[in-house]
Rosetta silent file (secondary structure, phi, psi, omega in degrees, C-alpha in Angstrom):
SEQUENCE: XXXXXXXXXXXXXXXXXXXXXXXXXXXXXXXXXXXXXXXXXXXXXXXXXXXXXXXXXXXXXXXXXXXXXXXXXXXXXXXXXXXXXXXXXXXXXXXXXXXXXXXXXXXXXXXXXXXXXXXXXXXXXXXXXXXXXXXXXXXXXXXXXXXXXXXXXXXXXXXXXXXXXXXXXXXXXXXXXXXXXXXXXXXXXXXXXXXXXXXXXXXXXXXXXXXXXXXXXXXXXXXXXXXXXXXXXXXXXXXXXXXXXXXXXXXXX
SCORE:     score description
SCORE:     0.000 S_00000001
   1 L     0.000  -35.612  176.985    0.000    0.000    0.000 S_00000001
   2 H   -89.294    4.058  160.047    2.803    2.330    0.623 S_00000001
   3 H  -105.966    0.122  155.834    4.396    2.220   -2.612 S_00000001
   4 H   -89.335   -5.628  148.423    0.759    2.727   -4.654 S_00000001
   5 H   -48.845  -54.493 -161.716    0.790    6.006   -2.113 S_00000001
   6 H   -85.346  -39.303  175.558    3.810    7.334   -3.084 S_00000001
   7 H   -63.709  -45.350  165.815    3.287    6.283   -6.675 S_00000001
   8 H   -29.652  -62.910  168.592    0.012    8.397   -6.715 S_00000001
   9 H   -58.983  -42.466  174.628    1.329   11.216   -4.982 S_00000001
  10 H   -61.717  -30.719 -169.048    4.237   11.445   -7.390 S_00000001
  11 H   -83.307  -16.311  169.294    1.985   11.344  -10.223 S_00000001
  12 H   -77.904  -18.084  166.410   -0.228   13.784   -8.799 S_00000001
  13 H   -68.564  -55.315 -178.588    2.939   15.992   -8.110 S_00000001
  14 H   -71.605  -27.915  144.814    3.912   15.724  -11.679 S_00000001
  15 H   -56.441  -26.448  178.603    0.406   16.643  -12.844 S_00000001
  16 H   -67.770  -66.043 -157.914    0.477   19.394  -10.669 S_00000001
  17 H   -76.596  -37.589 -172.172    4.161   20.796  -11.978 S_00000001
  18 H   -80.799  -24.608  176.951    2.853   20.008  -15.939 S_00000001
  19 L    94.363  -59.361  175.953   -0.365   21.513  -15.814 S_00000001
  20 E  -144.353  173.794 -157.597   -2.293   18.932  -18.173 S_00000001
  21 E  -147.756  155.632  158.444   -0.467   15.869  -19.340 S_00000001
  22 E  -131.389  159.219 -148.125   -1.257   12.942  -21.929 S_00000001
  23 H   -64.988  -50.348 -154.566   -1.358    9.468  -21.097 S_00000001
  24 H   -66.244  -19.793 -161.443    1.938    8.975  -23.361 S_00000001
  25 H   -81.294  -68.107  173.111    3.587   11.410  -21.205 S_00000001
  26 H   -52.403  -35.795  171.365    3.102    9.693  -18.037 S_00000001
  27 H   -68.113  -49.243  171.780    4.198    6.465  -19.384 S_00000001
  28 H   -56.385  -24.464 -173.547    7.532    8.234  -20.228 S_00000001
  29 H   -90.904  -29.285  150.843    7.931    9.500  -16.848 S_00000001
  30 L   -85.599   88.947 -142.232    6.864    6.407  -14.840 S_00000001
  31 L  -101.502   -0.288 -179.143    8.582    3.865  -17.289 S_00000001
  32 L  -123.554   15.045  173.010    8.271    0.907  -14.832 S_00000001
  33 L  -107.526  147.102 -174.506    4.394    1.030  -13.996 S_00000001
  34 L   -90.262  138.225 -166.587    2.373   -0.884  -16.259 S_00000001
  35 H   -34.748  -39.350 -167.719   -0.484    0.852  -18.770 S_00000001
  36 H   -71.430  -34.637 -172.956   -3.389   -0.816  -16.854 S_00000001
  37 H   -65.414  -68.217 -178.529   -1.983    0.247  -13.282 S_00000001
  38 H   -47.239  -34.853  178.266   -1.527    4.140  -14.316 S_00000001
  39 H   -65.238  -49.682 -173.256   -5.027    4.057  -15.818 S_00000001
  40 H   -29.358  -51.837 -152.467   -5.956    2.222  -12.367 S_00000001
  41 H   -87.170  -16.733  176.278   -4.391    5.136  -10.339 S_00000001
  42 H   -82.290  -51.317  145.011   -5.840    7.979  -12.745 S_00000001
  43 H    -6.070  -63.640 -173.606   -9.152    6.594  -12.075 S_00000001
  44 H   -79.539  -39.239  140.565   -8.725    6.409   -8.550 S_00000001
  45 H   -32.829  -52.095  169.359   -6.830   10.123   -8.121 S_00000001
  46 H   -88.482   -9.283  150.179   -9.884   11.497   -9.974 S_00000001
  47 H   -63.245  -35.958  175.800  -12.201    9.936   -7.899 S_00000001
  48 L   -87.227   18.918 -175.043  -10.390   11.489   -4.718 S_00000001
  49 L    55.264   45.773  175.329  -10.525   15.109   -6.624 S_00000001
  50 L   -82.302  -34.181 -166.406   -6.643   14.549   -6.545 S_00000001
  51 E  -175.735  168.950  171.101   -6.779   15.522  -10.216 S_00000001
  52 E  -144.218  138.934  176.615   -8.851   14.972  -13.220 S_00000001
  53 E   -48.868  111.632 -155.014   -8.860   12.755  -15.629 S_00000001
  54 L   -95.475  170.755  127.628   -8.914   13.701  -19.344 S_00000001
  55 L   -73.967  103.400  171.143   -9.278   11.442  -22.648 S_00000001
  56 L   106.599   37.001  179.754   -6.070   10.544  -23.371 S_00000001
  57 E   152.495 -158.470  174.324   -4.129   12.106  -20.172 S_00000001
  58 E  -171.773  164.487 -146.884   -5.242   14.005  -17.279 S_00000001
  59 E  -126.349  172.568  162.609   -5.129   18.147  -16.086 S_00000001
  60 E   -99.746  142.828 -154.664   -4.327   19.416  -12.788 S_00000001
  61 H   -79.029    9.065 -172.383   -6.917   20.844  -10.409 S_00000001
  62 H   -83.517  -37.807  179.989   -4.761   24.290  -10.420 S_00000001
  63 H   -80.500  -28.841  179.971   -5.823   24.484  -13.460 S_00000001
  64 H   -89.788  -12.979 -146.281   -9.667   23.487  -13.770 S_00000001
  65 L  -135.547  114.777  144.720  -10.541   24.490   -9.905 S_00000001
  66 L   -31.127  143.102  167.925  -10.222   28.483   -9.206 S_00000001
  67 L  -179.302  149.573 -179.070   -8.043   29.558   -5.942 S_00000001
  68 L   -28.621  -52.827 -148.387   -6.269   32.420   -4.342 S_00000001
  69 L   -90.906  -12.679 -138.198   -2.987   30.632   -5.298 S_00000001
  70 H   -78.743  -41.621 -174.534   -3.109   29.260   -8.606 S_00000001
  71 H   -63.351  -21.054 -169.322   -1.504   32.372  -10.389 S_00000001
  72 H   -66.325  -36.219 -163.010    1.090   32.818   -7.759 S_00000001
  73 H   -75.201  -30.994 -145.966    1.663   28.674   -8.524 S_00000001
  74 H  -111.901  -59.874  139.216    1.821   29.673  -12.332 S_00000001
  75 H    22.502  -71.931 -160.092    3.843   32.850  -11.557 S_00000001
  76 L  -105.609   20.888 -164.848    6.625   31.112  -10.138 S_00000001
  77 L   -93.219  171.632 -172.497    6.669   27.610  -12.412 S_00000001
  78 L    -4.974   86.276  168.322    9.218   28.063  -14.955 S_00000001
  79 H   -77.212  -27.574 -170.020   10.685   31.315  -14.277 S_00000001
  80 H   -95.655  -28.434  166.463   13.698   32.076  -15.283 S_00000001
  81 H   -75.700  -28.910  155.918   12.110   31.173  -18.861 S_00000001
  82 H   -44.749  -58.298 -171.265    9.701   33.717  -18.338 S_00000001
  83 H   -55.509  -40.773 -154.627   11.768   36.508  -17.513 S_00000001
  84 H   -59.114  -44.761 -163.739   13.853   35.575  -20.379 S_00000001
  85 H   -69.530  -39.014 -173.590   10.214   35.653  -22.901 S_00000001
  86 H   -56.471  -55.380 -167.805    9.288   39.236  -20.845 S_00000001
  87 L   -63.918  -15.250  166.884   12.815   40.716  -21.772 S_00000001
  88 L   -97.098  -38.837  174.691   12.161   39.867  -25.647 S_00000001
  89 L   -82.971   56.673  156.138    8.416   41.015  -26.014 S_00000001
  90 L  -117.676  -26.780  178.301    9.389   44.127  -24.095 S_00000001
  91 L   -51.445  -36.169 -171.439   11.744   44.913  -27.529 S_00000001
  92 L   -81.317  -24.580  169.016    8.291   44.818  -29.296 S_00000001
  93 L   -58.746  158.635 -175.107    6.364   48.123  -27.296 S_00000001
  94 L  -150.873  124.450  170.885    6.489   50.868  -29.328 S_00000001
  95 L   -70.034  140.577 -168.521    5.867   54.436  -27.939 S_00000001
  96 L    98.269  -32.174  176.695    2.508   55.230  -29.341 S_00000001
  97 L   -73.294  173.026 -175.511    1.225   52.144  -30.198 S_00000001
  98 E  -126.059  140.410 -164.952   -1.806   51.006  -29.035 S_00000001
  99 E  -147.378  152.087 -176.647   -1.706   47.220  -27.561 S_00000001
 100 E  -107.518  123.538  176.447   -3.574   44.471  -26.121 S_00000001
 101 E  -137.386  122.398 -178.809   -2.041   42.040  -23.027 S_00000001
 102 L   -79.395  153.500  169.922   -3.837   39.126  -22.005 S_00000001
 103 L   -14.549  130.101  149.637   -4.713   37.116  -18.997 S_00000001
 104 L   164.896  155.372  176.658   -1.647   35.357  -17.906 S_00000001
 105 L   -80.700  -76.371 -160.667    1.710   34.580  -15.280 S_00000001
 106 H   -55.429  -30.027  164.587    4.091   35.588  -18.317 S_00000001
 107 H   -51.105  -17.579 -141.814    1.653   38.491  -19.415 S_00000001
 108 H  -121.503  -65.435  133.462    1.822   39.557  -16.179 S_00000001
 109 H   -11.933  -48.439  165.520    5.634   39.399  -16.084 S_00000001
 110 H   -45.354  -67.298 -174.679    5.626   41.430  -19.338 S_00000001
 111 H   -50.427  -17.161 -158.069    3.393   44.072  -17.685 S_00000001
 112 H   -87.912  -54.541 -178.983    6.098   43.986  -14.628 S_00000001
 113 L   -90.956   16.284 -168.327    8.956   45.156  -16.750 S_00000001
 114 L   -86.646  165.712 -169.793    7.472   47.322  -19.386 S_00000001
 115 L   -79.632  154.027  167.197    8.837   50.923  -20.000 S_00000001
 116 L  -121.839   97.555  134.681    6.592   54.289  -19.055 S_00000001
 117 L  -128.632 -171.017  165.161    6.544   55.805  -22.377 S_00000001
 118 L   -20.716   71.415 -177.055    3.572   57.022  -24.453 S_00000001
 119 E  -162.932  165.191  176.012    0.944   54.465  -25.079 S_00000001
 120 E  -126.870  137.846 -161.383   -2.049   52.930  -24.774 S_00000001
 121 E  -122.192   94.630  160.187   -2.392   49.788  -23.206 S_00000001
 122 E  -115.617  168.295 -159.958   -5.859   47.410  -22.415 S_00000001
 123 L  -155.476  142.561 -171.355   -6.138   44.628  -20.970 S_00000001
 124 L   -95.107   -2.867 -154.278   -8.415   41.754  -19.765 S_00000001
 125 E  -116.501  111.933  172.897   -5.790   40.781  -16.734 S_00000001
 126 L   -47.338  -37.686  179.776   -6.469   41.925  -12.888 S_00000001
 127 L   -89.457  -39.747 -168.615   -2.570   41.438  -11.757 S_00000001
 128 L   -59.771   -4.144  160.521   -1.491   43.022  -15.321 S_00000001
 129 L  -117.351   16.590  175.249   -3.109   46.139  -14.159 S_00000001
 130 L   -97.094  -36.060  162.716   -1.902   46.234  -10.821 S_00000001
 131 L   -77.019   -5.458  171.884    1.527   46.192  -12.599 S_00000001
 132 L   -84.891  -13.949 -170.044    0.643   48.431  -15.199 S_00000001
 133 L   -70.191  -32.129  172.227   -0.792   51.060  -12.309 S_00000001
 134 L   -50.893  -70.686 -141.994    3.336   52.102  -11.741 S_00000001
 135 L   -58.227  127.747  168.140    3.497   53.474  -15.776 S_00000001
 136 L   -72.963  -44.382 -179.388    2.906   57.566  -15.302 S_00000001
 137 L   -97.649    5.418  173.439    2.869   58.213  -19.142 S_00000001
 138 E  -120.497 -174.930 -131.920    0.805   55.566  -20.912 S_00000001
 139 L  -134.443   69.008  158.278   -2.846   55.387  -20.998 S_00000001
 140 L   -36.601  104.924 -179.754   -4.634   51.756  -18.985 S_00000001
 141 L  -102.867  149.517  173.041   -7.457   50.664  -19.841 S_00000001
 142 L  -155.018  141.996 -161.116   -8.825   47.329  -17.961 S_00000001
 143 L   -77.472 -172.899  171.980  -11.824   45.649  -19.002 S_00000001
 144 L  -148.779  137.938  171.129  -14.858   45.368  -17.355 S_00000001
 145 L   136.324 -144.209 -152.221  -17.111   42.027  -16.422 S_00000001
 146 L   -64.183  136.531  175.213  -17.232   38.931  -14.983 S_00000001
 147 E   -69.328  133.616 -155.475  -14.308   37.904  -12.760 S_00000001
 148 E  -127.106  111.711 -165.710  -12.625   34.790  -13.817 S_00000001
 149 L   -70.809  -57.677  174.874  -11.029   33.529  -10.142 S_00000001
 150 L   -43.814  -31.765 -174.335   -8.568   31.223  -11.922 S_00000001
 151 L  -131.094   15.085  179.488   -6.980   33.109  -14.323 S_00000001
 152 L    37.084   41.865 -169.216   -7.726   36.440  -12.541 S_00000001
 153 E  -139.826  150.915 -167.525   -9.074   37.936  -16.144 S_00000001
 154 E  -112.092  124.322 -151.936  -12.012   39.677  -16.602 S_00000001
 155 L  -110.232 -170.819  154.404  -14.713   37.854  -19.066 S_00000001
 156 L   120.114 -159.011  146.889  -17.982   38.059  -20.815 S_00000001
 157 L   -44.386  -51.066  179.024  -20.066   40.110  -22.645 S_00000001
 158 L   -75.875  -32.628 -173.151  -18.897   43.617  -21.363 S_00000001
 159 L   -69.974  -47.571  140.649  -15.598   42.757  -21.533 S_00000001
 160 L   -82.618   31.034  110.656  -15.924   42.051  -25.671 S_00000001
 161 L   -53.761  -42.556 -169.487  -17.930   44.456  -26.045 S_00000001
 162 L   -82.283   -5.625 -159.669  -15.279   46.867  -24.529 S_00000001
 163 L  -119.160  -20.292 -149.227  -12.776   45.093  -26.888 S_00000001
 164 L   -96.303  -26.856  150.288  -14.100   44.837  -29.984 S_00000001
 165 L   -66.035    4.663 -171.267  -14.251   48.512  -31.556 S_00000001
 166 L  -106.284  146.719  173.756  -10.231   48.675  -30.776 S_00000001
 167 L  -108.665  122.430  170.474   -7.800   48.446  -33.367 S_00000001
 168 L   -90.728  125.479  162.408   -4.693   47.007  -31.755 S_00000001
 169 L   -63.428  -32.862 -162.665   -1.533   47.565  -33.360 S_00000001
 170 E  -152.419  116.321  135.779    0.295   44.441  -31.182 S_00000001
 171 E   -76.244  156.932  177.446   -1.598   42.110  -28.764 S_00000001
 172 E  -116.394  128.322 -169.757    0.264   39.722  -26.128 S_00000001
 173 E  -131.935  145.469 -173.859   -1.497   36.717  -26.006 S_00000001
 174 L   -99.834  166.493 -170.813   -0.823   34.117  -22.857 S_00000001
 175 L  -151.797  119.706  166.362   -0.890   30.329  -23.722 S_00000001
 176 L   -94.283  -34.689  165.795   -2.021   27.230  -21.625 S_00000001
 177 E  -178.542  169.528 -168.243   -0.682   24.833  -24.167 S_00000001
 178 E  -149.414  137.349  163.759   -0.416   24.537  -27.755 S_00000001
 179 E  -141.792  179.068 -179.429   -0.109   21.297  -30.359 S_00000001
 180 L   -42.134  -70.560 -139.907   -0.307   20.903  -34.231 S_00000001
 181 L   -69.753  -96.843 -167.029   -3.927   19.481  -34.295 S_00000001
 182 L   -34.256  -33.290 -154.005   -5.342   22.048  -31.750 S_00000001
 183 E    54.713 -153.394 -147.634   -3.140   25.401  -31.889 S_00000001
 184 E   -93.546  154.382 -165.503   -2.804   27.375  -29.183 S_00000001
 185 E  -139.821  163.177  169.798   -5.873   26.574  -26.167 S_00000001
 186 E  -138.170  175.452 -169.587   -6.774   27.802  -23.085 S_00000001
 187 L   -74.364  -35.174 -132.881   -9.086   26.369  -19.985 S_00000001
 188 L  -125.484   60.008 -150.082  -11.526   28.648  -20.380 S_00000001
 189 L   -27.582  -56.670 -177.315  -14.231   29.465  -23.356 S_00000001
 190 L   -44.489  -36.130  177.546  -14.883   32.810  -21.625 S_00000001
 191 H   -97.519   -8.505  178.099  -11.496   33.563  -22.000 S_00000001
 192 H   -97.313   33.987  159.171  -10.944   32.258  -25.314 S_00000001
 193 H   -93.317  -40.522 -165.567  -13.778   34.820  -26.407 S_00000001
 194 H   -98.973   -7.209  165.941  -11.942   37.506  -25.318 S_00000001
 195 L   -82.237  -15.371 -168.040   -8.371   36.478  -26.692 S_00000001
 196 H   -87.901  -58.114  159.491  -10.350   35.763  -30.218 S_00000001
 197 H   -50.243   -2.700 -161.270  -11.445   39.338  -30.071 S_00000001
 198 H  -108.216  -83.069 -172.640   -8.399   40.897  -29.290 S_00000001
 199 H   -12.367  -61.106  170.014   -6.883   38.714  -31.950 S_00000001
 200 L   -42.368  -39.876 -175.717   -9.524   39.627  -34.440 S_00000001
 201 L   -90.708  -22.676 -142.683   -8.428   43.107  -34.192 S_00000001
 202 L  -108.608  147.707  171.601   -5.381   43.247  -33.835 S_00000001
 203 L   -70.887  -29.732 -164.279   -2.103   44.016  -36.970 S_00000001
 204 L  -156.226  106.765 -166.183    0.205   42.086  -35.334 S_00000001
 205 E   -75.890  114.054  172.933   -0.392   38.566  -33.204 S_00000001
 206 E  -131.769  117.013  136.005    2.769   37.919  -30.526 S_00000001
 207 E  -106.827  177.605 -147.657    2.444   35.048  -28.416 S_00000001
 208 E  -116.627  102.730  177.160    4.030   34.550  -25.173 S_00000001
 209 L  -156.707  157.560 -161.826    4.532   31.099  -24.350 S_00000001
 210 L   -95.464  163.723 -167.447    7.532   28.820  -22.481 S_00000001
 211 H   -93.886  -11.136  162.320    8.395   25.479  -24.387 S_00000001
 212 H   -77.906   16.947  174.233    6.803   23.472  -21.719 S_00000001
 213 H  -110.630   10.213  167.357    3.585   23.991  -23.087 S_00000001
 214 E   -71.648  145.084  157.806    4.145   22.266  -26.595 S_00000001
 215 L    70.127   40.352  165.925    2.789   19.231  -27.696 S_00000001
 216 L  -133.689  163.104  161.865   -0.406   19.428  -24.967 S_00000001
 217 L  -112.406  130.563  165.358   -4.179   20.036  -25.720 S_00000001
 218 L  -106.541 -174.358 -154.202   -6.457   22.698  -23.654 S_00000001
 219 L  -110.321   -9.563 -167.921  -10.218   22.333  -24.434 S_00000001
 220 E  -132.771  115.257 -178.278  -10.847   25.864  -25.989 S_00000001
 221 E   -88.691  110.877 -170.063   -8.927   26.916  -29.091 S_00000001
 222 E  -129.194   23.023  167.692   -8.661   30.354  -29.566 S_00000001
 223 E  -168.324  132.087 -175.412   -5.878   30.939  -32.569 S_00000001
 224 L  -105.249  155.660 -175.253   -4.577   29.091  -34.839 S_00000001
 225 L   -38.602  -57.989  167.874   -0.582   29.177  -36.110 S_00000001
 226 L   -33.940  -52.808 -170.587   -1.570   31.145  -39.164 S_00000001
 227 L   -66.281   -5.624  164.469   -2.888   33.962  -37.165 S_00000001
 228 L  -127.328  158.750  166.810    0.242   34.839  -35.546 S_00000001
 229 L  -132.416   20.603  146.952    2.930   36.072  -36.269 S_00000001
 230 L  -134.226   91.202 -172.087    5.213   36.438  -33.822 S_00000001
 231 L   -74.957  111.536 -177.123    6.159   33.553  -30.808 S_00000001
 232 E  -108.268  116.097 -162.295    8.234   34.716  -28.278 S_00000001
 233 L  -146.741  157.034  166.836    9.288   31.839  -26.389 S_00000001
 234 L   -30.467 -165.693 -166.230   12.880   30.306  -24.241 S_00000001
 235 L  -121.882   13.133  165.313   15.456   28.641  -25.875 S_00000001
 236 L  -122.021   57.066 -152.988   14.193   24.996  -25.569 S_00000001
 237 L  -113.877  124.494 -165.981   11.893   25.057  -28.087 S_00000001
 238 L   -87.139  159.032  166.290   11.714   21.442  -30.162 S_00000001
 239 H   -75.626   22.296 -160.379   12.491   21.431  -33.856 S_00000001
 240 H  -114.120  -53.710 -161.440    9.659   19.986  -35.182 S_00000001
 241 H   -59.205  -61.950 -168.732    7.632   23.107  -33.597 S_00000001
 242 H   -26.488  -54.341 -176.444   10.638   25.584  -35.118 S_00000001
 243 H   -50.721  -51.306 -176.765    9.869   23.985  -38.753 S_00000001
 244 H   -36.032  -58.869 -158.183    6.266   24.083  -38.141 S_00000001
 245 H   -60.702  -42.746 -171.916    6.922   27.981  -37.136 S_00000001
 246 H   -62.765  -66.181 -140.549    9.234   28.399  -40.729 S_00000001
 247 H   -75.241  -14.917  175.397    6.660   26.883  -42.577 S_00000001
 248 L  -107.757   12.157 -174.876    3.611   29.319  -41.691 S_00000001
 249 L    64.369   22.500 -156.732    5.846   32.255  -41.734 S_00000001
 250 L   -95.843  140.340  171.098    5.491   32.690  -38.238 S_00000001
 251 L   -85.791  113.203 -174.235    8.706   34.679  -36.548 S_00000001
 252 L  -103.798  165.805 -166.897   10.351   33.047  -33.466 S_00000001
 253 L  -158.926    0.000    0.000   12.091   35.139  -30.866 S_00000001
């Protein structure tokens, strides 16, 4: 009994640190438990609301289940590849432009480091305006409607409504995970209304996203690889995505 504890809890630890997972994924990382026993134990883990259970894999409750902590949890998970993606989309403000930055712990991180010159900046993301509330010379906008506890971004109707006459020159778009079949997804329909609208508007698509989020599926698809055109991402990035990136004309950074 105590090593199907510890095997649980590690797998629920490792669901935890990946955010959503696929079944193939788990078999590489426990390489000596057998297929029926990890389905056993995903089964049983999403019965104790340890985690939940997917088709083909399974997500972490940080991610489906709202809480105080989850951004601070997202915040500090790969970091030092964050800082790295904030210090390259910060190259991309332009005094004057007008720009959109989405829901997100690297979005938020953008917003942390950005410059106070001349601009106007909205946004859908409750900590991205408490870090945008420092800049003296640009112009904050923050949306207004429903509060979305998980991702601390504000959804709905009012919120695209408030979005959807703007012309963006540059949006920042956050990422929960991105694969060929899917593009890039998020958790949340509500929020992948209001990144589709942003999108919609916007001259010039940059997303923000760390290379552990390749080669996963989130349930709500809210751009596909054509539509952007610039990924600003670390420096562990696989080649197959890189080709992918060449082959749609898409700019890595």
């Amino acid at each position: 009994m105590e090593g199907m504890e510890k095997r649980r809890n590690d797998i629920v630890r490792y669901v935890n640190e990946q955010g959503n997972v696929t079944f193939n994924q788990l078999k590489e990382h426990f390489p000596s438990v057998s297929d029926m026993t990890l389905r056993t134990d995903l089964k049983a883990l999403d019965e104790q609301q340890k985690l939940v259970r997917i088709h083909g894999g399974a997500k972490s409750l940080e991610i489906v289940t709202g809480n105080d902590d989850v951004l601070k949890k997202r915040y500090i998970r790969n970091t030092e590849e964050k800082k790295i993606i904030a210090r390259k989309a910060l190259e991309l403000v332009k005094p004057n432009q007008t720009i959109f930055i989405d829901s997100g712990s690297t979005t938020t991180m953008l917003s942390n480091v950005l410059k106070d010159q001349p601009c106007t900046i909205f946004t859908n993301s409750i900590s991205c305006a408490v870090e945008l509330s420092r800049l003296k010379q640009a112009h904050c906008m923050l949306a207004g409607g429903t509060i979305n506890v998980n991702s601390l971004s504000v959804t709905g109707v009012d919120a695209v409504q408030f979005l959807e006459h703007v012309n963006f020159d540059t949006v920042f778009m956050g990422v929960t995970c991105f694969s060929k079949n899917s593009g890039f997804t998020c958790e949340s329909y509500q929020d992948a209304q209001v990144k589709r609208i942003a999108i919609q508007n916007a001259r010039k698509v940059v997303i923000l996203m760390d290379s552990s989020k390749i080669d996963k599926d989130g349930s709500y698809q809210f751009c596909s690889m054509k539509e952007a055109d610039i990924i600003v991402s670390d420096f562990h990035l696989p080649e197959s995505f890189k080709e992918e990136c060449e082959s749609m004309g898409v700019t890595i950074l």
